[in-house]
N, CA and C atoms as a LAMMPS dump frame, in Angstrom:
ITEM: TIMESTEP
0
ITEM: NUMBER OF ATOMS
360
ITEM: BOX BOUNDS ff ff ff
-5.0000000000000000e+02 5.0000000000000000e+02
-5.0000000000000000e+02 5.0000000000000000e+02
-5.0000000000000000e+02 5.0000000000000000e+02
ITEM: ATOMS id mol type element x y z
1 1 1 N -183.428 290.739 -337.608
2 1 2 C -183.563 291.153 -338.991
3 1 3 C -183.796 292.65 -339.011
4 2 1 N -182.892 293.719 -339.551
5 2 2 C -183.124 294.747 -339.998
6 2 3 C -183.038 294.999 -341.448
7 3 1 N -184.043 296.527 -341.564
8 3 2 C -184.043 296.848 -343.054
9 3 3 C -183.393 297.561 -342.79
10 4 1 N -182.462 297.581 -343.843
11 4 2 C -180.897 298.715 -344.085
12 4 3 C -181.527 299.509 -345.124
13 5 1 N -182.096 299.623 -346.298
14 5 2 C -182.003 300.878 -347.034
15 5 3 C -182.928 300.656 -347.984
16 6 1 N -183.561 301.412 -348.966
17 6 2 C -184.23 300.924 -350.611
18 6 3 C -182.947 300.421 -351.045
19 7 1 N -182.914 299.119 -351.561
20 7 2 C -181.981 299.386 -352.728
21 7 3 C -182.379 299.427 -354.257
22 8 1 N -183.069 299.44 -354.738
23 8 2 C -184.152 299.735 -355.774
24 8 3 C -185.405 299.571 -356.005
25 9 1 N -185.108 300.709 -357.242
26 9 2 C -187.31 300.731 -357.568
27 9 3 C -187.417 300.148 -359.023
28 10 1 N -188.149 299.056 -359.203
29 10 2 C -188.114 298.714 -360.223
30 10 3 C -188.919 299.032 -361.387
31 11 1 N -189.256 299.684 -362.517
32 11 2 C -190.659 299.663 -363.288
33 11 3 C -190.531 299.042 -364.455
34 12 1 N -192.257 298.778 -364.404
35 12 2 C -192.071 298.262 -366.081
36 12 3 C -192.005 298.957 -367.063
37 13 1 N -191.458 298.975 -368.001
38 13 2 C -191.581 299.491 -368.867
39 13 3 C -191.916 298.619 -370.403
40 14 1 N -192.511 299.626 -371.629
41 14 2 C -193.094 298.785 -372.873
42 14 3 C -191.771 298.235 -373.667
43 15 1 N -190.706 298.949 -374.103
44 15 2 C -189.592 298.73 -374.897
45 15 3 C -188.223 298.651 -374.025
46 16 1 N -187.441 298.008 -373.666
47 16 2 C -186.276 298.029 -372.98
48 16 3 C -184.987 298.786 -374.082
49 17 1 N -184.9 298.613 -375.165
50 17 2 C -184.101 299.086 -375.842
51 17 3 C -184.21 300.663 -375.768
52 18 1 N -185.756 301.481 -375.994
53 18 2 C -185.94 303.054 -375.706
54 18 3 C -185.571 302.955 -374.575
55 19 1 N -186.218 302.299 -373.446
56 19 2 C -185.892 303.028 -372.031
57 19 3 C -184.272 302.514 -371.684
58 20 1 N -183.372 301.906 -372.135
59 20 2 C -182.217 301.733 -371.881
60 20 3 C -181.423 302.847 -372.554
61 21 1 N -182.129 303.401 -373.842
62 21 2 C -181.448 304.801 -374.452
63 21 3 C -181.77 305.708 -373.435
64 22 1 N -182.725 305.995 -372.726
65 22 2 C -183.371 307.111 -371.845
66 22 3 C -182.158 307.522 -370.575
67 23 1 N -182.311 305.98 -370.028
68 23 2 C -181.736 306.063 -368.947
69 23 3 C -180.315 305.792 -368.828
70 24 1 N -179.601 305.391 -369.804
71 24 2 C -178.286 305.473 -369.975
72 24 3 C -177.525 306.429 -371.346
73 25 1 N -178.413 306.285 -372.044
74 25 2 C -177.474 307.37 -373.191
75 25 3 C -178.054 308.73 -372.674
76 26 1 N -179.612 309.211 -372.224
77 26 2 C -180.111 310.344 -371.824
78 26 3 C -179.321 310.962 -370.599
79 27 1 N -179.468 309.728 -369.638
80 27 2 C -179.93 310.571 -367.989
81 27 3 C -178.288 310.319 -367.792
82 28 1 N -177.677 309.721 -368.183
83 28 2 C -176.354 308.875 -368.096
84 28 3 C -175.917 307.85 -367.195
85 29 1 N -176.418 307.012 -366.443
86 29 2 C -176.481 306.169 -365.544
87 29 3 C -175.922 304.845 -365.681
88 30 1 N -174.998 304.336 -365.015
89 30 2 C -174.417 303.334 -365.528
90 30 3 C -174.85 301.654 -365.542
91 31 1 N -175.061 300.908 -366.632
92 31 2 C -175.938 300.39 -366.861
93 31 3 C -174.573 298.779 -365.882
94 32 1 N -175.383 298.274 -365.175
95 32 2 C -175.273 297.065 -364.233
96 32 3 C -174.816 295.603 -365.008
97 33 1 N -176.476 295.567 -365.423
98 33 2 C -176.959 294.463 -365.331
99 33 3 C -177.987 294.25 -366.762
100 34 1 N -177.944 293.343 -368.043
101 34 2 C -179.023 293.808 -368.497
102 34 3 C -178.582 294.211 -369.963
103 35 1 N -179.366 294.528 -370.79
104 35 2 C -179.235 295.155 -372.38
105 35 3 C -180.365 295.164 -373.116
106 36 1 N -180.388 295.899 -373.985
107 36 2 C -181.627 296.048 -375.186
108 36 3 C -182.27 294.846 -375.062
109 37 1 N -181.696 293.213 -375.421
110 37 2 C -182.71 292.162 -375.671
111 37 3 C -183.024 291.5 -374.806
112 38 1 N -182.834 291.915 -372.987
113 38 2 C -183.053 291.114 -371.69
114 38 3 C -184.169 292.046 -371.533
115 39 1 N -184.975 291.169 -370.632
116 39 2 C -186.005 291.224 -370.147
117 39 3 C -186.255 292.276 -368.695
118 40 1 N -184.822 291.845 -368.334
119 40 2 C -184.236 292.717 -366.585
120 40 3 C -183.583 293.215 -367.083
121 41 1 N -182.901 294.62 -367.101
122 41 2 C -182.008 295.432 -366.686
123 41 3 C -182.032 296.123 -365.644
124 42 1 N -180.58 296.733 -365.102
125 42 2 C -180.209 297.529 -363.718
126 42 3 C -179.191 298.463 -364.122
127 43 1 N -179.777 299.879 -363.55
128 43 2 C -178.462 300.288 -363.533
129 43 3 C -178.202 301.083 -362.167
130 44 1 N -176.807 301.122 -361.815
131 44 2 C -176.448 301.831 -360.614
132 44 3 C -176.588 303.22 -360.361
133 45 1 N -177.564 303.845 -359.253
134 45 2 C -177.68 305.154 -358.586
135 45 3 C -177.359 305.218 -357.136
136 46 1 N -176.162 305.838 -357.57
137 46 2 C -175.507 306.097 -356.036
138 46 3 C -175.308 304.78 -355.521
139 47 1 N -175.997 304.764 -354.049
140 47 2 C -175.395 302.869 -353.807
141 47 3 C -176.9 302.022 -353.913
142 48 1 N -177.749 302.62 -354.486
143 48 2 C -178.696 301.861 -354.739
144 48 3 C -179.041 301.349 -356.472
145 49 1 N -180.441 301.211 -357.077
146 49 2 C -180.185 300.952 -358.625
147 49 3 C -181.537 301.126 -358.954
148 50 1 N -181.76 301.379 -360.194
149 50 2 C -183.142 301.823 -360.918
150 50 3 C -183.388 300.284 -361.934
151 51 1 N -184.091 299.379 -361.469
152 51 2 C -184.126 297.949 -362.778
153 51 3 C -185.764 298.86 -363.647
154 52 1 N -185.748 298.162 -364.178
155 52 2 C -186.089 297.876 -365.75
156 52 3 C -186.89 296.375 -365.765
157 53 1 N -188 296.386 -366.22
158 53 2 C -188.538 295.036 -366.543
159 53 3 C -189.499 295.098 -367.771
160 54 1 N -189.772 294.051 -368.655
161 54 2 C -190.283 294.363 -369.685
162 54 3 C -191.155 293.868 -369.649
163 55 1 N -192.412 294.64 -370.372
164 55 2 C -193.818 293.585 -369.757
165 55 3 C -194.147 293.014 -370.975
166 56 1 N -194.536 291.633 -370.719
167 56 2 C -194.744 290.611 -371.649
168 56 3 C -196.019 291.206 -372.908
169 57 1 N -196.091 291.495 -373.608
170 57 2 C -196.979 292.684 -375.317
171 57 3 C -197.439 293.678 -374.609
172 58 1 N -196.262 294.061 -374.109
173 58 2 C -196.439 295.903 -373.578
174 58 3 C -197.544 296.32 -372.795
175 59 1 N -198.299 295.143 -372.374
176 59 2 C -199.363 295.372 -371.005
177 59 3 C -199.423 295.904 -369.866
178 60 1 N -200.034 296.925 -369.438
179 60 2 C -199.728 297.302 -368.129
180 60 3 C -200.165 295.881 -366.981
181 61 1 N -199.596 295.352 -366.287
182 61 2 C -199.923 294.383 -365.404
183 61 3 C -199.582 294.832 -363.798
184 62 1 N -198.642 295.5 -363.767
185 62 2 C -198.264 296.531 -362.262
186 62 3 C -197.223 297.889 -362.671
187 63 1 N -197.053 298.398 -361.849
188 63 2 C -196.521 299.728 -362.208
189 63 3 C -194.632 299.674 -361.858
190 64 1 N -194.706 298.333 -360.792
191 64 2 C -193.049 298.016 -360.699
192 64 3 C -193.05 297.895 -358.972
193 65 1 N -192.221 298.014 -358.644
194 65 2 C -191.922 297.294 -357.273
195 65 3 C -190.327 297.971 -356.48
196 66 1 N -190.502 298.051 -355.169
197 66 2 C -189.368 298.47 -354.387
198 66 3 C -188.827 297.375 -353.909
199 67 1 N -187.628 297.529 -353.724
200 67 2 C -186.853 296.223 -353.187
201 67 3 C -185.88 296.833 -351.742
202 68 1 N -186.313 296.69 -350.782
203 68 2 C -185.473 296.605 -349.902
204 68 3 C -184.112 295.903 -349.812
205 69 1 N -183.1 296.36 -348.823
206 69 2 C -182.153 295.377 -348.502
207 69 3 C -182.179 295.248 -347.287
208 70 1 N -182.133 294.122 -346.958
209 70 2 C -181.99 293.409 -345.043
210 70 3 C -180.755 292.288 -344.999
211 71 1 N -180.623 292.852 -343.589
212 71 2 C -179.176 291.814 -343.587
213 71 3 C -179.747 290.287 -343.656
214 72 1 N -180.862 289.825 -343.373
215 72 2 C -181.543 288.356 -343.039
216 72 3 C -182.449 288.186 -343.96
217 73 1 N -182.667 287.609 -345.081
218 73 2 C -183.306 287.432 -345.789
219 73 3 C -184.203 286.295 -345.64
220 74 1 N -183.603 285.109 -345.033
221 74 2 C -184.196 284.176 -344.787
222 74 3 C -184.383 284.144 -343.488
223 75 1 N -184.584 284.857 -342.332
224 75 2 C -184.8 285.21 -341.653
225 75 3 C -186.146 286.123 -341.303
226 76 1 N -186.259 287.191 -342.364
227 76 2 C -187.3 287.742 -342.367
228 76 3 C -188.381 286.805 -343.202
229 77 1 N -187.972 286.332 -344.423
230 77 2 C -189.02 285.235 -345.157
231 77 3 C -189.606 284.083 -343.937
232 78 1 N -188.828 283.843 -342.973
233 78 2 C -189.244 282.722 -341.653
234 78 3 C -190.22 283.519 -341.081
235 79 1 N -189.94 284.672 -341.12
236 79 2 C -190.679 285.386 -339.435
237 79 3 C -192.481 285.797 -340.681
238 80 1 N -192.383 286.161 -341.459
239 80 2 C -193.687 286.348 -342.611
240 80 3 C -194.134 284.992 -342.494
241 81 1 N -193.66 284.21 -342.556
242 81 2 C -194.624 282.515 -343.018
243 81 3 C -194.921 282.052 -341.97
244 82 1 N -194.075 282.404 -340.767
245 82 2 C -194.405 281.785 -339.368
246 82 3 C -195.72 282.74 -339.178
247 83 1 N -196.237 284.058 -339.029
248 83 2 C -196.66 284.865 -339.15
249 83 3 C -198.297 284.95 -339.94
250 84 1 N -197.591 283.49 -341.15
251 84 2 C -198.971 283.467 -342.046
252 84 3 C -199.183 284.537 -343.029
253 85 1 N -198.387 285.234 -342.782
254 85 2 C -198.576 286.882 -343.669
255 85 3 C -199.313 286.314 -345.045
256 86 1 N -200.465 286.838 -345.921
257 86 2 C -200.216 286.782 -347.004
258 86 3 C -199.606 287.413 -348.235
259 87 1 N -200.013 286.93 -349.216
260 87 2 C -198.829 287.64 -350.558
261 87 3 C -197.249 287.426 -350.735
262 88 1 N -196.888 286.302 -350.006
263 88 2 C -195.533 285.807 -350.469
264 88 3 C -195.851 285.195 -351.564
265 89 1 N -194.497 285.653 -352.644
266 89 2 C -195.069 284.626 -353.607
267 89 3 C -193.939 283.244 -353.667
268 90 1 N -193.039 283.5 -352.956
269 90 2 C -192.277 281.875 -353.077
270 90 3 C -190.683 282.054 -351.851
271 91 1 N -190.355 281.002 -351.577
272 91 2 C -189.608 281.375 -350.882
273 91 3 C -188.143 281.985 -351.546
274 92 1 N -186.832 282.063 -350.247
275 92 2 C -185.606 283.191 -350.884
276 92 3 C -185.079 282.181 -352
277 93 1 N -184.747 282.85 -353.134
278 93 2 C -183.678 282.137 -353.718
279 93 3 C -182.149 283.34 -354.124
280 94 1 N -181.271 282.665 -354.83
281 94 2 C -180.205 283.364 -355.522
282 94 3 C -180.399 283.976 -356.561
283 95 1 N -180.285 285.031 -357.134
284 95 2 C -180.541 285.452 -358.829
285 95 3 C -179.254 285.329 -359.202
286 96 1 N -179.001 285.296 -360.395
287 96 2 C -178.239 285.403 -361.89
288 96 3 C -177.498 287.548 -361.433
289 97 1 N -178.067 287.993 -361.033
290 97 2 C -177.778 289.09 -360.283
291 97 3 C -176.982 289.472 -359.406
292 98 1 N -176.913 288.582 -358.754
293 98 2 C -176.07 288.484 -357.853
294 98 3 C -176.399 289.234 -355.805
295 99 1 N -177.611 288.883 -356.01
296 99 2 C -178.926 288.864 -354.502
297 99 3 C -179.497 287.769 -354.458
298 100 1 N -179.623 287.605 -353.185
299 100 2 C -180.559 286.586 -353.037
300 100 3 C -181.582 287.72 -352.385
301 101 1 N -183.221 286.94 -352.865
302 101 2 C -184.334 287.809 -352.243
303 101 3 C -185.545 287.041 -352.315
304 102 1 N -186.486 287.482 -351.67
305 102 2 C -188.17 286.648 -352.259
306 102 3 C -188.607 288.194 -352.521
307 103 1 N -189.897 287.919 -352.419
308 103 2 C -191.086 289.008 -353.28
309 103 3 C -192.514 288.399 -352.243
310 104 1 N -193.208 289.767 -351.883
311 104 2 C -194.098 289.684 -350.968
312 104 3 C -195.465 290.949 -351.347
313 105 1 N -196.301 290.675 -351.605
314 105 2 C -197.207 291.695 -351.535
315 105 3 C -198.169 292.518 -350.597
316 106 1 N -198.194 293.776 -350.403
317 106 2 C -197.915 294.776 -349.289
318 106 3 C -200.058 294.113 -349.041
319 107 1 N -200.217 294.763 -347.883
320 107 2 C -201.868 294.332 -347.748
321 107 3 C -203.122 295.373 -348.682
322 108 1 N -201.943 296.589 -349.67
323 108 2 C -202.852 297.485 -350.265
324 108 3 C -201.879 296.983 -352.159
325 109 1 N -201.808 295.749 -352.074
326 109 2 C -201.292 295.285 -353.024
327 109 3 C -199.64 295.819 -353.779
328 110 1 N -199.166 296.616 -353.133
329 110 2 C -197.512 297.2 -353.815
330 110 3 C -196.981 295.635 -353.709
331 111 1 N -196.281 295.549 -354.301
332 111 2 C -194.874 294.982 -354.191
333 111 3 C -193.832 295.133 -354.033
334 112 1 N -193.029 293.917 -353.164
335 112 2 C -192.304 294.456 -352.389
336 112 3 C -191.158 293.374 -352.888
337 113 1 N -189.81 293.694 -352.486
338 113 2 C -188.818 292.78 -352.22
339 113 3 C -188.344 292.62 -351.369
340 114 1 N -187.307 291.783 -350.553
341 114 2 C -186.821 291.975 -349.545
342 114 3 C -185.075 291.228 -350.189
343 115 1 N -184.009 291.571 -350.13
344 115 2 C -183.06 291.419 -350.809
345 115 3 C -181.78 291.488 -350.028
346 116 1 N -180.731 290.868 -350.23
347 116 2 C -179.073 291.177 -349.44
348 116 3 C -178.404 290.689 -350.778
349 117 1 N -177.086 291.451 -350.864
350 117 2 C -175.942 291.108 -352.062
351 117 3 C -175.434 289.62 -351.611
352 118 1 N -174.984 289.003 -352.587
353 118 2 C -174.271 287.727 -352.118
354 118 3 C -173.054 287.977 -352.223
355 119 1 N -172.426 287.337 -351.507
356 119 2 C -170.702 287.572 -351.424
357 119 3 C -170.151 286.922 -352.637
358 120 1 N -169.445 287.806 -353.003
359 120 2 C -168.664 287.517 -354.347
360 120 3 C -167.768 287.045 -354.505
């Protein structure tokens, strides 16, 4: 199992509709994944992506999360549980996105992803 690269940083943000004006009508970035009334949006930087998440009555609850990409996803999720690691929060699945990934929390609490594209 190797880590190949960030492939995104995710944050929350209060309104998805402002920060989707920000970051695509402002900064100009091309929007992925996502729109004013979803909850997730993505958009593509360079070969990585900036998501968007909306926090449930505009609460700060975390500040957002990095997502790695590794060629073994379920591979590295084996070697963490064999391991005992804590802060997994569930094992790999597929997204609507089009990655499969889990989510793991770092031992100074970040969050983390661990992620590969699925073949299309």
């Amino acid at each position: 199992m190797t880590v190949q690269s960030i492939s995104a940083v995710t944050l929350a943000v209060r309104d998805m509709a402002r920060s989707l004006a920000f970051y695509r009508d402002g900064v100009g970035l091309p929007l992925r994944y996502g729109g004013e009334e979803e909850e997730f949006s993505s958009f593509r930087v360079g070969e990585g992506h900036l998501n968007l998440v909306l926090t449930p009555g505009g609460e700060w609850s975390w500040w957002g999360r990095i997502i790695f990409y590794v060629d073994d996803v379920d591979a590295l999720y084996r070697k963490l549980t064999e391991a005992q690691t804590p802060g997994i929060e569930a094992p790999p699945e597929d997204a609507s996105w089009g990655e499969r990934y889990f989510h793991v929390t770092d031992p100074d609490g970040h969050e983390l992803s661990f992620a590969r594209r699925l073949a299309s």
